[in-house]
Backbone as JSON, one array per atom type, in Angstrom:
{
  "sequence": "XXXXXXXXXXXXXXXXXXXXXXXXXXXXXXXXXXXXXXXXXXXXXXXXXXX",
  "N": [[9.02, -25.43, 88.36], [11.56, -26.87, 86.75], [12.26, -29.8, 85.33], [15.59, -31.64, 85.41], [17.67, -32.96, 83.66], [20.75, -35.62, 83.68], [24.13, -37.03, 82.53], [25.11, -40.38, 81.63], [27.63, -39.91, 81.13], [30.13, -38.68, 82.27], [32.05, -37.78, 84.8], [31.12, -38.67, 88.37], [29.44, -39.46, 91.19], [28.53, -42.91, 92.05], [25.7, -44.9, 92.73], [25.2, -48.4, 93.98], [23.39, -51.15, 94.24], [22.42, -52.71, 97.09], [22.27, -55.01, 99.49], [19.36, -54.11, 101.23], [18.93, -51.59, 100.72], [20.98, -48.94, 99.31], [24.63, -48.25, 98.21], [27.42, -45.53, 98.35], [29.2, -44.52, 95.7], [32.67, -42.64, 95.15], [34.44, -40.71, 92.01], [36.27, -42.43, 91.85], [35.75, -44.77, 92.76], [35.94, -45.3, 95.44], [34.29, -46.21, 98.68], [31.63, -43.23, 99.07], [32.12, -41.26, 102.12], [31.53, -38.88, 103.73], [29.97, -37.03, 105.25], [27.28, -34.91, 105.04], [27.9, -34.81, 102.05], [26.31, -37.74, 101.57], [24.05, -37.2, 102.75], [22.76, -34.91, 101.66], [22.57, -36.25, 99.14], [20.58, -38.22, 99.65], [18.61, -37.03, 100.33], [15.37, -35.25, 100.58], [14.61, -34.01, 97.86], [15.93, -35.14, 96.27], [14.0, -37.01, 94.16], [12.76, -40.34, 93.27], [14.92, -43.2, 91.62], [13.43, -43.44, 87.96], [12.04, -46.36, 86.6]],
  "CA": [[10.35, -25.99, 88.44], [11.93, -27.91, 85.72], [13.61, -31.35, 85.52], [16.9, -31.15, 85.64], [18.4, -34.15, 83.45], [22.05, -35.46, 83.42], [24.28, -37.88, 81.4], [25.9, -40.98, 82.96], [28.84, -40.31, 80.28], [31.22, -38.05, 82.49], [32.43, -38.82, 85.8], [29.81, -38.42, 89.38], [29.31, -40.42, 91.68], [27.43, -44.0, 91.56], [24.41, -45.84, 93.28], [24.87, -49.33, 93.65], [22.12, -51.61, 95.06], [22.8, -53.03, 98.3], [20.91, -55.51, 100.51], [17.71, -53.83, 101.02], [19.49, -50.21, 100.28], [22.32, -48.48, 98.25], [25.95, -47.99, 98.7], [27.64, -44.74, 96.8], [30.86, -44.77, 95.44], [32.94, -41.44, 94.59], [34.41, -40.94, 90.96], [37.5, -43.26, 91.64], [35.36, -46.36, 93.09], [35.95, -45.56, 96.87], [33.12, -45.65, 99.33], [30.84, -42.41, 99.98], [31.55, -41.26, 103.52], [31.43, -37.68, 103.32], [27.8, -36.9, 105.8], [27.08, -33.56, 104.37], [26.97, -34.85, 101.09], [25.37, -38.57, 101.6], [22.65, -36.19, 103.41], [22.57, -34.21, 100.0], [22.09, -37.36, 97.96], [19.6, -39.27, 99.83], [17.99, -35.74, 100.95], [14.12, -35.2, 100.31], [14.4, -33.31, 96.74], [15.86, -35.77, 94.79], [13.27, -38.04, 93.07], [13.45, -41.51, 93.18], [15.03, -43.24, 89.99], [12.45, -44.02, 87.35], [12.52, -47.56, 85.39]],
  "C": [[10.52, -26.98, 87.3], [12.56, -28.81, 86.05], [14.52, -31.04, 84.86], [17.43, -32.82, 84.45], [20.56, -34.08, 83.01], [22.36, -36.44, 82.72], [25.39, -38.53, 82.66], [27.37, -41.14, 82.32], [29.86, -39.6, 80.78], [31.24, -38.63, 83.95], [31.66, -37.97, 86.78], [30.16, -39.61, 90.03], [28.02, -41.95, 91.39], [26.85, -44.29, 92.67], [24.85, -47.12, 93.25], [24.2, -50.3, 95.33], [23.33, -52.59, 95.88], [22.33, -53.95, 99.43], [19.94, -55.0, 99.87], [17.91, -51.94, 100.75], [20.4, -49.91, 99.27], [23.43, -48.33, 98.95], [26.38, -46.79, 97.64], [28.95, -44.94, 96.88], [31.58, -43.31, 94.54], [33.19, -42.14, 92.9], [35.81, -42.34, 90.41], [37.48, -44.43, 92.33], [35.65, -46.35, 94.83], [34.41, -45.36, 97.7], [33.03, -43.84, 99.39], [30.81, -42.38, 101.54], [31.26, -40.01, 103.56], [29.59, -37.13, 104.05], [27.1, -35.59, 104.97], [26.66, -34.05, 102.89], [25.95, -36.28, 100.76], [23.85, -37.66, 101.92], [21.89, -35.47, 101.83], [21.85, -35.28, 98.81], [20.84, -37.98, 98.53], [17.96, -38.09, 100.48], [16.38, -35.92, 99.94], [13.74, -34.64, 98.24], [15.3, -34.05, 95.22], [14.75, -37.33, 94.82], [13.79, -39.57, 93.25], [13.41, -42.32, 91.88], [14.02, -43.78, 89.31], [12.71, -45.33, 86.76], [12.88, -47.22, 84.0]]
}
């Protein structure tokens, strides 16, 4: 399997740190509620970010 890399120069959703967790935010700054895809994001197969 290969790594997959992306660029943070088009629009996605964001990460931002949180307490002792994250919060996501779609591409137009509203919360992530959406379960299906929080599940997707925080799901076993993505990697956790490198420094």
């Amino acid at each position: 399997m290969r790594l997959r890399t992306s660029s943070c120069d088009g629009p996605g959703y964001r990460r931002i740190h949180c307490g002792r967790g994250f919060r996501y935010t779609d591409t137009a700054g509203r919360p992530l509620t959406d379960a299906g895809e929080l599940a997707r994001i925080r799901g076993p197969d993505h990697p956790a970010r490198l420094a």
